[in-house]
N, C-alpha and C positions, 0 to 999 in steps of 0.2 A: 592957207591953202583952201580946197575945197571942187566943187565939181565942176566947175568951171576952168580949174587951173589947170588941175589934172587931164581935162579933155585936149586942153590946149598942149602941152607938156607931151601926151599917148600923140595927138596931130606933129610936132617936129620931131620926134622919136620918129615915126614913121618915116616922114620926110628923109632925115638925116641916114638914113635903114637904105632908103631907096626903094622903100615898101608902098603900096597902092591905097591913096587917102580911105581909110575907112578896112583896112586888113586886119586889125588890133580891136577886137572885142574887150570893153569894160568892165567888168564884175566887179557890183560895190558889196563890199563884205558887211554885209549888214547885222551880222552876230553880234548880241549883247548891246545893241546901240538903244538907245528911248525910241519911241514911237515916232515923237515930233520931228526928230534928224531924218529918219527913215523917209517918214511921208514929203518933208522937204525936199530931200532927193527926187521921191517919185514925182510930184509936181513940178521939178525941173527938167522931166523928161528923160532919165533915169529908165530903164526899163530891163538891164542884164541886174540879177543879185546874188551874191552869193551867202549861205551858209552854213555852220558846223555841225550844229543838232537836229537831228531829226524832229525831237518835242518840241523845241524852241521855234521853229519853222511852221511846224503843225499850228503852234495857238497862235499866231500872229498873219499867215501869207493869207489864206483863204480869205479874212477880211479887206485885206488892201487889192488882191485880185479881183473881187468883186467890185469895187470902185475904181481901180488904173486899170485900162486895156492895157494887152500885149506884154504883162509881166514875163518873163523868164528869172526861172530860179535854179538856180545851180547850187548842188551839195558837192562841198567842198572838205567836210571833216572827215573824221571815219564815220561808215555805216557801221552798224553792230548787225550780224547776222540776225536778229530777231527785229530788227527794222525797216529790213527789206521792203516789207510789204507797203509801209509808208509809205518808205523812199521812191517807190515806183511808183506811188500813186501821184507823189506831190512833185518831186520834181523834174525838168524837163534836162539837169545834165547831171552826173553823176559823177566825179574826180578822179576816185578816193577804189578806186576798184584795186584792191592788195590783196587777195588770197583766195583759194579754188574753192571753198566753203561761200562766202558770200557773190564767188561768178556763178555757183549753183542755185542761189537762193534768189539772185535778180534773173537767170534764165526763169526759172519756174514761172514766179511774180511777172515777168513779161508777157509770158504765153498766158497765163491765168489771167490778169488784166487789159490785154491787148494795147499793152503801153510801151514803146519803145527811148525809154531816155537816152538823151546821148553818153558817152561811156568815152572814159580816160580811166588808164593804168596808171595807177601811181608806184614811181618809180623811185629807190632810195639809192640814191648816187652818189650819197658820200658813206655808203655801208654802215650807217649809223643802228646800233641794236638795239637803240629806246626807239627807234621812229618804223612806223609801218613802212611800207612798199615790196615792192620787187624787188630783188638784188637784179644789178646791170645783168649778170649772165644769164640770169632765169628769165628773163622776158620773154626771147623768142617762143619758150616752150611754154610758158602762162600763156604767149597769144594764141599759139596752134592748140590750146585746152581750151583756151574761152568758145573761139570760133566752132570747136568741136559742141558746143553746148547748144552753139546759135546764137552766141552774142557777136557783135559788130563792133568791137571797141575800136573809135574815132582818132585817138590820141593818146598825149602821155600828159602826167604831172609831175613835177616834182619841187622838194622844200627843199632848198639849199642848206648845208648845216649853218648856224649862224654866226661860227667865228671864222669861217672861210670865204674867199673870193665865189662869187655864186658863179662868176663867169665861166669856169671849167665844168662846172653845173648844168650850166645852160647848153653849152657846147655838147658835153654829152649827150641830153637829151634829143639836142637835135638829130646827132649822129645817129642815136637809136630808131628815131621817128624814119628817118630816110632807109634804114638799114630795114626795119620792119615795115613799109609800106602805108604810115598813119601821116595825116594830114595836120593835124591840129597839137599844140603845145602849150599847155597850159602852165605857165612860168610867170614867175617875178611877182612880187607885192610893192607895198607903201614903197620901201626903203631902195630897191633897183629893178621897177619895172622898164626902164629906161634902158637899164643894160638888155634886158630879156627883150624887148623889142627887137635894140639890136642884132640879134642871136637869131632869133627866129619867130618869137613869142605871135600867138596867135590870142592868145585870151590871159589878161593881164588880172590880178586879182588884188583889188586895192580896199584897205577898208577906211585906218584912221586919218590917213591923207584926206579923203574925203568930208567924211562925220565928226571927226576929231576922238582925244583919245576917250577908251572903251570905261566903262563905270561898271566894275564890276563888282560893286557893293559890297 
């Protein structure tokens, strides 16, 4: 595989969807990968990334951004309430938004910065108690708390549990997206971005399909 495949794979998903050539944003999950993969990427023209740490993010983007135009970086893992400030500084979307403590902590950081990243709810729709998110029922009222603060969140996220069909997954989120008035859905990885197309998927988040598998020493 690689970034070539994948592009072409995200182009007949679409197709087969009945989706609009070019509606399906890539995010290569760049967490934990070598440098040399990375920059491969970017020289392929490469320009959505995603991910997980805020540190890991900090001592690596600023130098590839000063040499590749038109980077976008997407935080994709959880923030930690005292990262915030980071978070809003470096990057330009933000997933991972799961609890009224850190919707407080990027209002501030917003206004204090004058930086607006884009904002997805992530959303835990298989009610799973080790994983962050929303529970499905709490949503409407985390979005009428956000929006109370002065946040705009764009969309939803969510991680399918991973010994389930993700597809009742995907489904939900959609429902929810349409039921709460958000545009955007941030679904599907390596293993069934292909289904999340299907479904609705607006930003697909792929890493080892891409760079191959992670080395994590």
């Amino acid at each position: 595989m690689g970034l070539d495949d994948i592009r072409r794979r995200i182009e007949a998903a679409e197709l087969a969807a009945g989706r609009a050539p070019g509606s399906v944003t890539l995010i290569a999950v760049s967490k934990v990968q070598p440098a040399n993969r990375v920059e491969a990427v970017l020289e392929a023209g490469q320009h959505v990334f995603g991910e997980n740490y805020v540190q890991e993010a900090q001592g690596k983007w600023p130098g590839w951004r000063s040499r590749f135009a038109g980077v976008e970086l997407h935080m994709i893992g959880p923030v930690q309430s005292n990262k915030a400030k980071a978070a809003v500084e470096l990057f330009d979307a933000i997933h991972t938004l799961d609890r009224m403590t850190l919707a407080r902590k990027l209002a501030h950081q917003m206004a204090e910065q004058g930086r607006r990243p884009q904002l997805f709810i992530q959303v835990n729709t298989g009610d799973e108690p080790q994983k962050a998110g929303i529970l499905v029922d709490e949503l409407p009222g985390f979005l009428a708390s956000c929006r109370d603060l002065g946040l705009n969140p764009e969309g939803l996220m969510c991680i399918p549990p991973e010994d389930e069909d993700p597809i009742p997954h995907f489904r939900t989120l959609c429902r929810l997206a349409d039921e709460n008035g958000l545009a955007l859905l941030s679904m599907g990885m390596s293993a069934d971005f292909e289904a999340a197309i299907a479904e609705g998927a607006t930003h697909v988040r792929v890493g080892s399909a891409i760079f191959g598998a992670r080395d994590y020493g």
